[in-house]
C-alpha positions in Angstrom: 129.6 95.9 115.7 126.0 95.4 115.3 123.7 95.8 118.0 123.0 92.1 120.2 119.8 91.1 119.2 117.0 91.6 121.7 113.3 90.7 122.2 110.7 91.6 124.2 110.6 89.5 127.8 107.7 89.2 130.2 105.8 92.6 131.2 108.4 95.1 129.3 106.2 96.4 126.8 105.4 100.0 128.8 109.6 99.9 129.7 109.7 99.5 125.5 107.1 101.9 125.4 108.6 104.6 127.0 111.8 104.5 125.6 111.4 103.1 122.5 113.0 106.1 121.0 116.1 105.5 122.3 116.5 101.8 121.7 119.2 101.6 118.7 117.3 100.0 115.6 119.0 97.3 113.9 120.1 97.6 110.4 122.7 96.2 107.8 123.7 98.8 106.0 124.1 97.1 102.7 120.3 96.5 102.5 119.1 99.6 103.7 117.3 100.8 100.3 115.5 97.2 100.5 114.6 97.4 96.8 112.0 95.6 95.6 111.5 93.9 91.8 107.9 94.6 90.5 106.9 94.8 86.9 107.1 98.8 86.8 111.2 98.2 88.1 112.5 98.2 91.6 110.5 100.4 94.1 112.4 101.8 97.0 110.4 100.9 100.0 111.1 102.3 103.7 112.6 100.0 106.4 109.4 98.2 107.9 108.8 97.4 111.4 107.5 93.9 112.4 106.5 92.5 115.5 107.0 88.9 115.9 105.3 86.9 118.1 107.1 83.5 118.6 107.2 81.3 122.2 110.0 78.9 121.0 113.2 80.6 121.8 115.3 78.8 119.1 112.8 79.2 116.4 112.3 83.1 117.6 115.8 84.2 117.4 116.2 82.2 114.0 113.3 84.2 112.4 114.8 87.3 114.0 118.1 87.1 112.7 117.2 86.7 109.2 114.4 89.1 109.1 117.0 91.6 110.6 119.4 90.5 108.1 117.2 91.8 105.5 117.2 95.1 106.8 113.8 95.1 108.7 113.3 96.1 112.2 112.0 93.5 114.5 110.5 93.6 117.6 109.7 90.1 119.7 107.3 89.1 121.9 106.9 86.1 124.2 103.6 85.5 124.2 99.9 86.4 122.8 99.2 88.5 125.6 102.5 90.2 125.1 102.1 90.6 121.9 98.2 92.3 122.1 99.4 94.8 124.9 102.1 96.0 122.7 100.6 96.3 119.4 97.9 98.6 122.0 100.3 100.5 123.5 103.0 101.1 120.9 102.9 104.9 119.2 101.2 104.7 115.9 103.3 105.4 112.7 101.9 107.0 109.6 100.4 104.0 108.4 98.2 104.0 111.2 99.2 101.2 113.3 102.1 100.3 115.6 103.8 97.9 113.6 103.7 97.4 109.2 103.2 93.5 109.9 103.2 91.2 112.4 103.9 87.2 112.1 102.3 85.6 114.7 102.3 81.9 115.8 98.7 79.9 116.0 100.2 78.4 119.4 101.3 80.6 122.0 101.0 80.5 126.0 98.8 82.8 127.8 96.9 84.1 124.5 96.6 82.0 121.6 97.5 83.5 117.9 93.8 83.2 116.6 92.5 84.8 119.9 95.1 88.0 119.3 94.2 88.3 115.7 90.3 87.9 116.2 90.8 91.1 119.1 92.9 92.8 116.8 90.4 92.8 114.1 87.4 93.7 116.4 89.3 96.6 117.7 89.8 97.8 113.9 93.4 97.7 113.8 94.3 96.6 110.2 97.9 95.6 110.7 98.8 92.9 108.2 99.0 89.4 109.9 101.1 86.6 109.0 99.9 83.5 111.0 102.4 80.8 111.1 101.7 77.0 112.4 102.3 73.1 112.4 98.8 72.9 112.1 98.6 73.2 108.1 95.4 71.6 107.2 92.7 73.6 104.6 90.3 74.0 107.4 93.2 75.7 110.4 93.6 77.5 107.4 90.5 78.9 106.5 89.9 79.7 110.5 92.8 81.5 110.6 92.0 83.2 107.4 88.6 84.5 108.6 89.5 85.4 111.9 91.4 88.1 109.8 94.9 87.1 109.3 96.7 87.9 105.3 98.9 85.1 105.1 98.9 81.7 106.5 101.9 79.8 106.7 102.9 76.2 107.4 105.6 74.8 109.3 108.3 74.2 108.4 108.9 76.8 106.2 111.8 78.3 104.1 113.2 81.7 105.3 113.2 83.0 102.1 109.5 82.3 101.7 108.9 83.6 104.3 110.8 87.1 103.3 108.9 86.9 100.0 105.6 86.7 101.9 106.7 89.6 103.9 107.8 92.0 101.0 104.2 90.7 98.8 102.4 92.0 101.6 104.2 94.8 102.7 104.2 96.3 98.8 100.6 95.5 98.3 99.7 97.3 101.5 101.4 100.2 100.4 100.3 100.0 96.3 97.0 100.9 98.7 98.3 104.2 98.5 98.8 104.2 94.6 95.7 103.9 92.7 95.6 102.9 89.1 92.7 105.4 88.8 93.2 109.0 88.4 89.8 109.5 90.6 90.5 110.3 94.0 87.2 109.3 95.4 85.2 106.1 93.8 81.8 105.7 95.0 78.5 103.3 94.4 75.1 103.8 95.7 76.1 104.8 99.4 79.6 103.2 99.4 82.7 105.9 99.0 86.7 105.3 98.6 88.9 107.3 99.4 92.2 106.5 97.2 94.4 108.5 98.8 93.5 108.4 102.2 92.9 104.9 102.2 89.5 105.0 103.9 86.4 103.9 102.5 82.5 105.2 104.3 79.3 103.3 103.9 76.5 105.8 104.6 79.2 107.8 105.7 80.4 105.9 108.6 84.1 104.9 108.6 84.7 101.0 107.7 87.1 99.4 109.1 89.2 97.4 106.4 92.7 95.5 106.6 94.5 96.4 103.6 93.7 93.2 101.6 89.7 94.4 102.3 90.8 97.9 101.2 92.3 96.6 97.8 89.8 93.9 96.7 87.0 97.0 97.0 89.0 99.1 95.2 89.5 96.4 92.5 85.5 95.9 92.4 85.1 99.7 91.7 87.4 100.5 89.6 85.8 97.5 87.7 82.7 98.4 88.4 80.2 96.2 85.7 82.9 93.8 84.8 82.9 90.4 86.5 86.3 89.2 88.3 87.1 85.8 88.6 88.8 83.6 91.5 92.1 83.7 89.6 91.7 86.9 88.7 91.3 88.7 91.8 94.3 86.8 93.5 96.7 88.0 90.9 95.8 91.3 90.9 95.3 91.7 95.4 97.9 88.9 96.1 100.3 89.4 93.1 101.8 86.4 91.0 104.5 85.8 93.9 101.6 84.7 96.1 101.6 80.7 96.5 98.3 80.1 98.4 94.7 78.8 98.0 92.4 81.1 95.9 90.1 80.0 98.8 91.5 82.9 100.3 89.9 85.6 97.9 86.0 83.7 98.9 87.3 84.6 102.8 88.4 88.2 102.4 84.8 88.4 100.1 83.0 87.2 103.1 84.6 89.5 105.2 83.8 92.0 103.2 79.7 91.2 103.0 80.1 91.2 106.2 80.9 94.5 106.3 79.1 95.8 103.4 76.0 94.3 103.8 72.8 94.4 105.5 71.9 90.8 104.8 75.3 89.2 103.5 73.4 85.9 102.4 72.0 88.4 99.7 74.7 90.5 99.0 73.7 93.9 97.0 77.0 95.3 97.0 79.1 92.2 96.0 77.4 89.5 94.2 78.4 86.4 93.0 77.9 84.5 89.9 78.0 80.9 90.1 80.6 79.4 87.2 82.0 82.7 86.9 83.4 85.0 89.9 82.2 87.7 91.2 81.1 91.6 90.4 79.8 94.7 91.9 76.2 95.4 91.8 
């Protein structure tokens, strides 16, 4: 019999966090390989482990079952608060955070979602955020959006949507890993890549980039001279299966500038031309 699902309830994360180990992980056997169609064939991708951050108890164990019932390991949390001590005190797996993605509610008690994600971010952890809310308008969007989360989602919302927005983000986070370039290392002016250890230095100190970052400056160097378009840049970062705004490539930019640059209103790294898109340089 499979295990009783279980989430996380009010000030258990260090009981979790010491015996994680030991808790049984959830999986349906006849989805364990979790293969995934891409235009190179189906890629074998590792079990992934999400933390979801949900208040409403109904609407939590819903989005439990069926992400469990795809074969991913889930973890719950109650709360913002919760959900920011865990993703803190969890051991860090070999992609370098806790968890490979975390869907988190705009609305939660105690810590909202946008305060969680914009501490997240300015702590440097680069875990891939899916924010989900009733609040769908462009502009909660584009909040959410530059306070750092990858996906916004609106209520209500399909569960095989939201699977598919899960899998898109999970394999482009890990295509990270996979560079179309033989060159290991792609530099320009003080700016260096590092391909394989997905880690990029700007007068070699460390930046800290979420994946989508991470991919959007590999795209500009690896292109380095040609201009990129809107349209172009979200099919190539967010992949055809992705169903957003292309407003969401100008917010990931901006993050970037701000990043990059010493005066991001003008950029030298990443500039833009008007009518067209955008290049490096």
């Amino acid at each position: 019999m499979a295990e009783f699902l279980y989430s996380l309830t009010q000030n258990s994360v260090t009981t979790l966090y010491a015996n994680h180990r030991e808790i049984p992980a959830f999986r349906v056997v006849n989805r364990l390989d979790c293969r995934m169609q891409t235009a190179k064939g189906n890629v074998l991708l590792p079990i992934a482990r999400i933390l979801l951050v949900e208040d409403d108890t109904h609407y939590r164990h819903l989005l439990e079952t069926s992400l469990r019932q795809e074969g991913f390991d889930v973890i719950a949390c109650l709360d913002g608060l919760e959900a920011l001590n865990c993703a803190r005190s969890m051991p860090a797996q070999a992609c370098g955070t806790a968890f490979d993605l975390m869907i988190l509610d705009r609305t939660l008690p105690r810590l909202n979602g946008l305060d969680v994600c914009r501490l997240l971010r300015q702590e440097g952890n680069s875990i891939p955020i899916v924010m989900m809310s009733e609040q769908a308008d462009e502009h909660d969007k584009v909040i959410g959006l530059e306070l750092g989360a990858d996906e916004y989602l609106s209520k209500p919302f399909s569960n095989r949507i939201l699977i598919a927005r899960c899998r898109a983000l999970l394999r482009h986070c890990r295509e990270i890993g996979q560079p179309k370039s033989p060159a290991k290392v792609l530099k320009f002016k003080d700016l260096a890549l590092y391909l394989e250890e997905c880690r990029a230095t700007l007068s070699e100190q460390e930046l800290k980039l979420s994946p989508k970052e991470f991919a959007l400056l590999r795209e500009f160097l690896q292109s380095r001279g040609r201009i990129l378009s809107r349209d172009n840049l979200l099919e190539r970062i967010w992949g055809d299966d992705y169903y957003g705004d292309a407003k969401t490539v100008e917010v990931h930019i901006h993050w970037l500038r701000q990043k990059l640059e010493r005066d991001p209103s003008k950029p030298e790294y990443i500039t833009t031309l008007r009518g067209f898109g955008y290049r490096l340089g």
